[in-house]
C-alpha positions in Angstrom: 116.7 -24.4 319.4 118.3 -22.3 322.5 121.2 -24.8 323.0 121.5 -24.5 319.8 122.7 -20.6 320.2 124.3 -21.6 323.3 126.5 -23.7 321.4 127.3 -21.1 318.4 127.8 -18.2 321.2 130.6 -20.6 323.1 132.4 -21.5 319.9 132.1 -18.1 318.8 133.7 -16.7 322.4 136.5 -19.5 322.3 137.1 -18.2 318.7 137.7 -14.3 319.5 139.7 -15.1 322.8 141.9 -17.8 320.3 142.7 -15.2 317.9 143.5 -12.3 320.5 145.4 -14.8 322.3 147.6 -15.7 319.0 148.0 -11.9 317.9 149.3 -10.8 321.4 151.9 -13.9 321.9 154.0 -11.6 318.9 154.0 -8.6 320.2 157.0 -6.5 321.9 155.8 -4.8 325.1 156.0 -0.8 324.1 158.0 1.5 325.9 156.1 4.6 327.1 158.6 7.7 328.2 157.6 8.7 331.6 158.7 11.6 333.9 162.3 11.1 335.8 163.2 8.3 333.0 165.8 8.2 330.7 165.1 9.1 327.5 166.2 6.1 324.5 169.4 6.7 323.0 169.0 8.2 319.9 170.5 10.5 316.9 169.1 13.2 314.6 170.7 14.9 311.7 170.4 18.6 311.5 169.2 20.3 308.0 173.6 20.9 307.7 174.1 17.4 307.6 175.8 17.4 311.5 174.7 14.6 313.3 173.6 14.9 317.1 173.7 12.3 319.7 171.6 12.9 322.7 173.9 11.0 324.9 176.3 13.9 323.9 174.1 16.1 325.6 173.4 14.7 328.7 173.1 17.0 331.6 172.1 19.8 329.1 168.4 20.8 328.4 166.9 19.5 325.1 164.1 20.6 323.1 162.5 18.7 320.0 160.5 20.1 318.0 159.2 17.2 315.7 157.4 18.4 312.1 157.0 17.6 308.6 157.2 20.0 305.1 154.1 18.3 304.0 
């Protein structure tokens, strides 16, 4: 009866390490910003329809304010 749940526990293990195992071989690794980086290239439309690069303001200080109407 114990090797029994021996057995199940083992085939149980091998089965959560196969499936973590196959859902991590498609993943991208993230990108995390971090101080003394560059930031990724990116643009933003303003609420006047301009568009703004932030690679056309390097050297300048930015601030973003993210937020949503809802």
């Amino acid at each position: 009866m114990k090797n029994k749940g021996v057995v199940l526990s083992i085939v149980f293990a091998i089965g959560i390490a196969a499936v973590l195992l196959l859902a991590k071989t498609g993943e991208q690794p993230q990108k995390h910003a971090a101080a003394g980086l560059d930031a990724p290239a990116f643009e933003l439309k303003d609420t006047e329809g301009r568009t703004w690069k932030l690679s056309d303001l390097k050297g300048k200080p930015v601030l973003l304010h993210f937020w949503a109407s809802w």
